[in-house]
C-alpha positions as CSV (number, residue, x, y, z in Angstrom):
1,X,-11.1,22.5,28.9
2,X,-9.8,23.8,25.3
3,X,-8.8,21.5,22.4
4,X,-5.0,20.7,22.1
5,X,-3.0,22.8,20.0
6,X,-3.4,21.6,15.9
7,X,-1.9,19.4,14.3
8,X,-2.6,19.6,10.7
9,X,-2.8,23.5,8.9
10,X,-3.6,22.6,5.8
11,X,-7.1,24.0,4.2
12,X,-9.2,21.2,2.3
13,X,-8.0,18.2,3.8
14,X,-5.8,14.9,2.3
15,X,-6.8,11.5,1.4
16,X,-4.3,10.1,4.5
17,X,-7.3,7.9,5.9
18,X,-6.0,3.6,6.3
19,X,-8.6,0.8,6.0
20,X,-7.9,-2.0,7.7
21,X,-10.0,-5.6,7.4
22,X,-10.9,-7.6,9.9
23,X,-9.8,-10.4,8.1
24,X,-6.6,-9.2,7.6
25,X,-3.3,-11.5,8.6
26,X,-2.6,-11.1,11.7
27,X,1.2,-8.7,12.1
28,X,2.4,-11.2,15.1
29,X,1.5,-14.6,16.1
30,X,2.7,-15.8,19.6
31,X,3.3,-19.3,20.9
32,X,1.6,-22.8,20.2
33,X,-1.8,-21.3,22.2
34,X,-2.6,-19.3,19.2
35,X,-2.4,-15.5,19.8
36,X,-2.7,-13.2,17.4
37,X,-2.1,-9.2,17.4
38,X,-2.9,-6.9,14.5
39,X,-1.9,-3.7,14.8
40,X,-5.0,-1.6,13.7
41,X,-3.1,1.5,13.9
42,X,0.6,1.1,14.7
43,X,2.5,3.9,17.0
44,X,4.2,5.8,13.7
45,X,0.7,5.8,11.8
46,X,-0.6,7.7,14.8
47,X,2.7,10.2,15.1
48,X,3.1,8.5,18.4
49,X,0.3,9.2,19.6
50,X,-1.6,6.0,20.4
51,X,-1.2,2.5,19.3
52,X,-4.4,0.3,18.7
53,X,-4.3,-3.5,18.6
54,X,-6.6,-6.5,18.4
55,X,-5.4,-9.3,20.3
56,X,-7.0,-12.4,19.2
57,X,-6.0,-15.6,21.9
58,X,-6.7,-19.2,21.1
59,X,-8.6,-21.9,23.5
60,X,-5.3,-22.6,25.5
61,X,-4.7,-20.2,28.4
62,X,-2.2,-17.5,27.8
63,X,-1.3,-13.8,29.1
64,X,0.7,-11.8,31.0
65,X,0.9,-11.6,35.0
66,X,-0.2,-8.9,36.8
67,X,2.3,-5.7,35.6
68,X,2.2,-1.6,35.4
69,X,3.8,0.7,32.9
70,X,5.4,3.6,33.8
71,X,5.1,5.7,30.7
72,X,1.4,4.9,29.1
73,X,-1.9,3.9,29.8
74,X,-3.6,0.9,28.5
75,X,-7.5,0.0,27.8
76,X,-8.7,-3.2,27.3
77,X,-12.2,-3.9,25.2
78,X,-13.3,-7.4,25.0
79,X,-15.0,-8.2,21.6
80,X,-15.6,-11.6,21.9
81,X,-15.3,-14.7,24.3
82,X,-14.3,-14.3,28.1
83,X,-11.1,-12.4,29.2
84,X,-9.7,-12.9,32.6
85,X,-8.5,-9.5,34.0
86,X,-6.5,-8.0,37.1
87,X,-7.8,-4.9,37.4
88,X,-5.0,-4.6,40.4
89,X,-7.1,-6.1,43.4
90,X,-8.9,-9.0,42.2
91,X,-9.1,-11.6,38.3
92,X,-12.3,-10.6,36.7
93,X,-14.3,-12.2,34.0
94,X,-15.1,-9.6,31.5
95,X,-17.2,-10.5,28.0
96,X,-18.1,-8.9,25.3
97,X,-18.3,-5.1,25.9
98,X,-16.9,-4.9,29.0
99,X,-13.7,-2.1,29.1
100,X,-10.9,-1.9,31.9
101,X,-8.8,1.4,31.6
102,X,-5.2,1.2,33.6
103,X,-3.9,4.8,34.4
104,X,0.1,5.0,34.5
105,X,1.4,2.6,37.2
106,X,-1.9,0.7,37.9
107,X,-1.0,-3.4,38.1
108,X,-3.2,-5.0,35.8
109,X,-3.1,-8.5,33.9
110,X,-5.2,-10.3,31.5
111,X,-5.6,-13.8,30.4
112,X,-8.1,-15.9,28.4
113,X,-8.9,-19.3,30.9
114,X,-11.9,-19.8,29.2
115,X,-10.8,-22.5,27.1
116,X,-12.7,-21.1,24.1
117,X,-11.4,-18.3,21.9
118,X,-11.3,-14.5,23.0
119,X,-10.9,-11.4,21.3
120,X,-9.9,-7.5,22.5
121,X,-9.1,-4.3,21.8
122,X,-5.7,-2.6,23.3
123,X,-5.2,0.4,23.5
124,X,-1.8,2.5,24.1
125,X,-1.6,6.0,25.4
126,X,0.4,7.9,24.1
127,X,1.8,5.6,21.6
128,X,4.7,3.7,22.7
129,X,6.9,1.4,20.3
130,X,4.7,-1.9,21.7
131,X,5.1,-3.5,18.4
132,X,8.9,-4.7,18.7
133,X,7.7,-5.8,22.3
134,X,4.7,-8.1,20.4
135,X,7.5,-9.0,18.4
136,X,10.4,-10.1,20.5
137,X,7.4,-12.0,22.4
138,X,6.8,-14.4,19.3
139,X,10.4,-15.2,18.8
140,X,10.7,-15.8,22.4
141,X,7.4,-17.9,22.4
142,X,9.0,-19.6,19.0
143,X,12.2,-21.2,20.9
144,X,14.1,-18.7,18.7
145,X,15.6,-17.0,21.7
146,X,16.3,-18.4,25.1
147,X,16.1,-16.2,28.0
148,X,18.0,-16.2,31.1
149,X,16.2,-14.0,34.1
150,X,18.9,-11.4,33.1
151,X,17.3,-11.3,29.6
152,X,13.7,-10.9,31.1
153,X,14.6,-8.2,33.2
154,X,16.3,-6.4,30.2
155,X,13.5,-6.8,28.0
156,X,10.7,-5.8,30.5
157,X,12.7,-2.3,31.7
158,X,13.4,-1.8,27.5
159,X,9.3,-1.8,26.8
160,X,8.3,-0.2,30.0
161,X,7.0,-3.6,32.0
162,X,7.3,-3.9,35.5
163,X,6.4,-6.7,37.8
164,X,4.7,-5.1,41.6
């Protein structure tokens, strides 16, 4: 196995490096049950790449149903609390430091059921434009924008979600 082909040519290096806080504001907050996503690296800071987010999800249960993506892979690494998730067969309840990676096409889910507060790491590859998706999410969430089963369909097949 051989490293990919370079990137960057240039001699002594640049100053191009982002800090990011933990207790930064979050860049999306979704629905009443108090979800949070920060985009620790976003899919343009990483030249498409990767994308790299915390997700953050309040006492109330909340997440996705079981899903695949087409065009990406996604990792999940729980930081804190209990996360519910599908690795595809059965709902598992992962803690702190337990990892689920989801090759192209593999039906996952995840939820927090826990009724405390849970924290994770996602993890896009190769970086896909997931932030409008986090986005359009929240104003959904919000009442900002009803949906009809036409509009879910559109939305889902636009940000590479599909229901087995």
């Amino acid at each position: 196995m051989s490293y990919p082909i370079a990137h960057y040519w240039g001699e002594s290096g640049e100053n191009t490096a982002n800090l990011r806080f933990g207790a930064a504001a979050p860049d999306v907050l979704i629905g009443a049950g108090g979800t949070s996503v920060h985009y620790l690296v976003d899919t343009p800071s990483a030249n498409k790449t990767f994308g790299l987010y915390r997700l953050d999800l309040g006492p109330r249960p909340t997440g996705p149903a079981p899903h695949f993506h087409r065009t990406m892979s996604e990792s999940f690494f729980v930081l804190s609390g209990i996360m519910c998730l599908y690795d595809g067969e059965r709902w598992i309840d992962a803690e702190a430091g337990d990892f689920l990676h989801v090759p192209e096409g593999a039906v996952h889910g995840f939820r927090n059921e826990s009724n405390e507060p849970a924290s994770m790491l996602m993890l896009f590859v190769p970086g896909v434009p997931r932030e409008s998706f986090f986005e359009e999410i929240s104003e959904i969430a919000a009442g900002k924008r009803p949906m009809s089963e036409a509009d879910w369909a559109e939305l889902y097949g636009r940000h590479d979600h599909f229901l087995p």
